[in-house]
N, C-alpha and C positions, 0 to 999 in steps of 0.2 A: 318478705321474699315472694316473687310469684312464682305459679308455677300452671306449667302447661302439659295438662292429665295425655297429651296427646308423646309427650315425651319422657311418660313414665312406662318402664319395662312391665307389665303385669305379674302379677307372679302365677305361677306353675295353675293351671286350670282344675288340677285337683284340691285347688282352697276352694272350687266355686261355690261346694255345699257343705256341709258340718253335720256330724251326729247330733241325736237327741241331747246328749250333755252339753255339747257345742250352742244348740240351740237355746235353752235355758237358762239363760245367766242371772245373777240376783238383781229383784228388782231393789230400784233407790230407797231411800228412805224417807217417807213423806214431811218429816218434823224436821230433818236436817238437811233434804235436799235443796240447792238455790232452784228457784223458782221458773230461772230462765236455762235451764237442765231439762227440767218439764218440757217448755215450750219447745225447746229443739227436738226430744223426742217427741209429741205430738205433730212437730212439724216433719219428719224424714218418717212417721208412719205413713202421713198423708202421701210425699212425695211416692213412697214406696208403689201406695196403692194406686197413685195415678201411674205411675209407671206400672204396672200389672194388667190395668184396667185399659192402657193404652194395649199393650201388646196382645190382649187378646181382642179387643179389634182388629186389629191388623191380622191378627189370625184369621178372623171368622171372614176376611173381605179379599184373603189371598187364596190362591187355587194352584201355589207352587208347596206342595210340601214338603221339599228340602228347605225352604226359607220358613214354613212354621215347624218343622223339626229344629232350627237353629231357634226360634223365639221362645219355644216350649223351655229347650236347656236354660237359656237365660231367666225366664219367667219361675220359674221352680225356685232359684238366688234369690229373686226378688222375695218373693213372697216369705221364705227361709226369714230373710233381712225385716220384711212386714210383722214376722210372727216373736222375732227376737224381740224388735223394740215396743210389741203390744203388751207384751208380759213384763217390761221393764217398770210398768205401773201395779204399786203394791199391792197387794191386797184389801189393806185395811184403808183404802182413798176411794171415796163413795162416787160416786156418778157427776153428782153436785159439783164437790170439791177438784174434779177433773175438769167439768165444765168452765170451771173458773182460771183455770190453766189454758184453756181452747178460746176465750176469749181474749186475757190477756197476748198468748200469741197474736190472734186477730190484729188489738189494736196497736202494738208496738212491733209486729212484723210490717204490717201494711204502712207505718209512719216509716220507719227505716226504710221500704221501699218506695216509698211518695217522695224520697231528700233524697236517692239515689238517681232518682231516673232524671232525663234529658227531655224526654218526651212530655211538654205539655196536657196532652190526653190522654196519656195515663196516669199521670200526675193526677188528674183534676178525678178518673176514677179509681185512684186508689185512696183521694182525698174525701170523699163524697160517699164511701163506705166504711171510710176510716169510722167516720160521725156514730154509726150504725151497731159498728161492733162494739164502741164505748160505751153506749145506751145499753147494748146486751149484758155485757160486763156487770153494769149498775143494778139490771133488773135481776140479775143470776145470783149476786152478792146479799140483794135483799130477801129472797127467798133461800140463801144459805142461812143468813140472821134469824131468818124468821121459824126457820123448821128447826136449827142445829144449835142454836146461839152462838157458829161460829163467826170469826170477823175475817171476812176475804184480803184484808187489807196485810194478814199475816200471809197467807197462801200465796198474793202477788209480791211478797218483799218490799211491801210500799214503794215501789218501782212505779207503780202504773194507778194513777187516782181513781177513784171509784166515784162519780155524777152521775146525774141525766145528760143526756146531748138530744140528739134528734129523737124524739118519742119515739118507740118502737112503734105505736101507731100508725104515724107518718110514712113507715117504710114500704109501708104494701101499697104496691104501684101496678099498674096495667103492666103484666108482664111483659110486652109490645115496646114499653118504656123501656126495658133494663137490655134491649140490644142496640150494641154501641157499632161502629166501622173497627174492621179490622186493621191491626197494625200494616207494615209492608218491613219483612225484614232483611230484605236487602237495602233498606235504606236508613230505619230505623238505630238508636245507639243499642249498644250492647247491654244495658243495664235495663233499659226502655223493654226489651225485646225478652231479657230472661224475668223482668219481675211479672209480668203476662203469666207467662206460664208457673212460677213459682208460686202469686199466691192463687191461682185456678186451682192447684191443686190443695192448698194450704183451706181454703175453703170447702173446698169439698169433700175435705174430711170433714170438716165443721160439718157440713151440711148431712153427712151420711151417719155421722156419731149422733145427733140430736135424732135424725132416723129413726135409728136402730135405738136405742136409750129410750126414746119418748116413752114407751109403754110401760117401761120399769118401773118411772118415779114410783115411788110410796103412797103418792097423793095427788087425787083430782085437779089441785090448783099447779102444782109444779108438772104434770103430764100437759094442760093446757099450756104452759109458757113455752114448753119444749116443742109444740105443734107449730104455734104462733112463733117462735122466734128459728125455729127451723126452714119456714114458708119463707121468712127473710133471707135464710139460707140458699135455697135456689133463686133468691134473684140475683145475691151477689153471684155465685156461681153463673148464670146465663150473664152477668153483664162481665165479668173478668171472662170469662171461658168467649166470648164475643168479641176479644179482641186481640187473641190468637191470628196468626197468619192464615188464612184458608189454602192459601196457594204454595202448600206444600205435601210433597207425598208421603207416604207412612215410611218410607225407610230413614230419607231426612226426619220425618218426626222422632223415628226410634234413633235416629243419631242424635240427633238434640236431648231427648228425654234422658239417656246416660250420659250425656255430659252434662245436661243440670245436676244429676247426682253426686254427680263428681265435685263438681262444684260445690254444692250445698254439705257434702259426707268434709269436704275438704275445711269448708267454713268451722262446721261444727268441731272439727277436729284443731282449729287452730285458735278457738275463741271458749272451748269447754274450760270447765274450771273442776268439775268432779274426776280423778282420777282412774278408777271404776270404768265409768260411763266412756271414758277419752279412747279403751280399747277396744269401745265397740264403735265407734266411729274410725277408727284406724283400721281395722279388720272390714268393717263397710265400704271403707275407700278402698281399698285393697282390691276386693271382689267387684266394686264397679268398674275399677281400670280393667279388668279381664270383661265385664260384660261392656263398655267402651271399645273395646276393640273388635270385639264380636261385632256389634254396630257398623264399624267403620268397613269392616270385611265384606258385612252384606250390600252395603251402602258401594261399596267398588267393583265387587262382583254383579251384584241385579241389575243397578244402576248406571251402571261405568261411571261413577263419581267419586272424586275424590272428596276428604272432610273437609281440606281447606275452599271447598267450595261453599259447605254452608256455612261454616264455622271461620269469618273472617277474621277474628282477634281472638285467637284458643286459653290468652293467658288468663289465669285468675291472680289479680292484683291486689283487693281487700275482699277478706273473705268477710260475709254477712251474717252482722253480728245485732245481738240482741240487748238492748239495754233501754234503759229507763228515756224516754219523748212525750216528756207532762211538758213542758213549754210548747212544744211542735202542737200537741195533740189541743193546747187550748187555742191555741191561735186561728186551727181551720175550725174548731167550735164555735170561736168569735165572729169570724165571718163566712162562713157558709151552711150555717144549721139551717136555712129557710130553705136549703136547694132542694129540688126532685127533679129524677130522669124525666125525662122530655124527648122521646125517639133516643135516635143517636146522640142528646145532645143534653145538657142538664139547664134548668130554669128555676129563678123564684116562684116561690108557688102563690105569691102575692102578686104575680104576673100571668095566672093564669086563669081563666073563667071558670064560673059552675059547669062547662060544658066539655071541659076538659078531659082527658084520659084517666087523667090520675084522681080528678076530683067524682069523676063519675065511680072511678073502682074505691075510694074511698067510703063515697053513700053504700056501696053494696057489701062491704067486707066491715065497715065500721057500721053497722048501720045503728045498733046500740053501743054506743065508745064507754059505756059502762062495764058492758060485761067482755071488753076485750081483755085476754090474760095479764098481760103486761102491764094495763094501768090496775088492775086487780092486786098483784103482788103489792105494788106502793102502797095500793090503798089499804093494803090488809098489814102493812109494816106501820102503817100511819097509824091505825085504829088500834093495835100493840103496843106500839113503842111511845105513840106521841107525835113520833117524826121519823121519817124515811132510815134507812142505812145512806152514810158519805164514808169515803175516806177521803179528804179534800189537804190539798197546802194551804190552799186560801180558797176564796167566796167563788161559784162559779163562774168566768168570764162574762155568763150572757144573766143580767138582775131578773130577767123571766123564767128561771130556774134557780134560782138560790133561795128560793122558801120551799124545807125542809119539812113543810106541815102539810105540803100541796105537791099533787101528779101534776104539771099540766098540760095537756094532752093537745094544745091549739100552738104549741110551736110547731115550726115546718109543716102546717094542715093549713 
């Protein structure tokens, strides 16, 4: 059934905030929780905190403060919502075993939105970072095996495989590379135009969790992964976050930002599977339809616009859902692990000279590929174990990664 958040009643503006009891609900259970529970809350923390991190931009860059008296009210909910689903992760789930939930989201968010969109060129960058987060995935798994003796393969519900894809090596590109052209979303599809914005901020949690966390690990070799695969972190963020519409103003952004919630609060509530969890998703939709309308108030009052200006097709028809994309995720493996951004634009990297952008910032950032972190973990899983961590169905797609005894660090370079 669809529904259109635009013709839902709000309820009463005294649910917009909750007491401390309200605020604190039990987190899940790490042994019994499914997997992709996790991932949606990792993901509506991220969405939360782009929405926060928006609206106080828009504060610092407005000089009406009746319209940052209306954002403050609504930003206070948000962050309320930020602070519920931070604490819904237990206590006794390490830093590690979380990361491995932040990637799995990564790879099986970003495939479910690479088969939804319309849009070619976002397709091809949500396909081309897909590669990137899998590789992180593999390297996070082996340094769980290798500190914990845990097997990641239980923590992602053997949903999502555990390989090499594109070396993390290969990722660090002339940042100059990873800005794309902006979308146009008056013209753009609907799905094209919201997965932009969905995983920008799905990422930059990524990006601000490895942040904040780097310093913690326990250990020199797992603090260096989290530097190195963090740095990857801001490129995907500058190249997702690069293909936002520029040609819109903060009140339409703050319309849009609460109807992606809505959206995403609505998904999660019609695709959960833990009962618990499903009323805080209901209770979050709830408070975004009142902070939705707030939006649309400002947006017709400041603006003189109505939402059906920006908002050309309000309905939500399939909400976005989480599930296992191993066939999907081998296929762009299979052919396109050689790509790198190239400007606006992606290239083989077998098509590009010594003199190149990305081969020049390769000499300088790889300049010993020994002691870069991420072939390090391998290495130090190999000289352990024998042989790497997999969780594999079958053999890798591409035979220049299916030896189990070897990093190797000369694909996509």
């Amino acid at each position: 059934m669809s529904f259109n958040p635009f013709n839902e009643k709000p309820v009463k503006t005294d649910k917009l905030y909750v007491d401390w009891k309200g605020l604190y609900v039990k987190p899940y259970d790490k042994h019994t929780v499914d997997p992709y529970t996790k991932c949606r809350i990792i993901l509506m923390n991220g969405t939360e905190f782009e929405a926060v991190w928006h609206s106080h931009q828009f504060h610092r860059h407005e000089n009406d403060n009746e319209i940052r008296r209306e954002l403050a009210l609504v930003r206070y909910g948000e962050q309320q919502q930020q602070k519920r689903l931070a604490c819904l992760k237990p206590l006794d789930e390490t830093i590690l075993e979380t990361t491995i939930s932040y990637e799995q989201l990564a790879v099986d968010l970003t495939a479910e939105l690479a088969q939804r969109v319309k849009d070619n060129y976002v397709k091809q960058a949500l396909d081309f970072a897909l590669l990137e987060d899998f590789d992180h995935l593999y390297r996070y798994a082996d340094l769980l095996e290798a500190d914990t003796g845990t097997h990641a393969e239980k923590l992602v519900g053997c949903y999502t495989e555990i390989m090499p894809a594109r070396p993390t090596v290969a990722h660090h590109r002339n940042p100059v590379d990873n800005v794309k052209y902006h979308i146009n979303n008056a013209s753009i599809d609907w799905e094209s135009k919201m997965a932009a914005s969905i995983i920008t901020a799905a990422e930059q949690q990524t990006m601000n969790y490895y942040m904040n966390v780097c310093a913690f690990y326990p250990n020199d070799l797992g603090r260096k992964l989290y530097q190195e695969i963090g740095l990857v972190e801001e490129e995907h963020v500058t190249q997702y976050g690069s293909l936002i519409d520029v040609n819109v103003g903060f009140l339409e952004c703050n319309l849009m930002h609460e109807y992606i919630e809505c959206f995403l609060y609505w998904s999660c509530l019609e695709t959960e599977t833990d009962n618990a969890i499903k009323k805080v998703w209901a209770t979050h939709l709830d408070q975004e339809l009142i902070h939705l309308a707030k939006a649309e108030q400002l947006l017709n009052k400041y603006a003189n616009k109505q939402w059906q200006e920006v908002i050309m097709n309000p309905e939500f028809e399939k909400p976005l859902s989480l599930h296992q994309n191993k066939d999907y995720v081998r296929k762009i493996l299979k052919t396109t692990v050689d790509l790198t951004g190239n400007r606006e634009d992606y290239a083989r990297v077998t098509d590009l000279g010594d003199n190149s952008s990305f081969q020049k910032f390769q000499r300088l950032i790889n300049k010993d590929i020994e002691s870069a972190p991420s072939h390090l973990v391998i290495e130090n899983e190999i000289m352990l174990k024998g042989s790497d961590y997999r969780y594999e169905d079958s053999g890798n797609p591409l035979k220049e990664l299916r030896d189990a005894t070897r990093d190797n660090v000369l694909v996509g370079r």
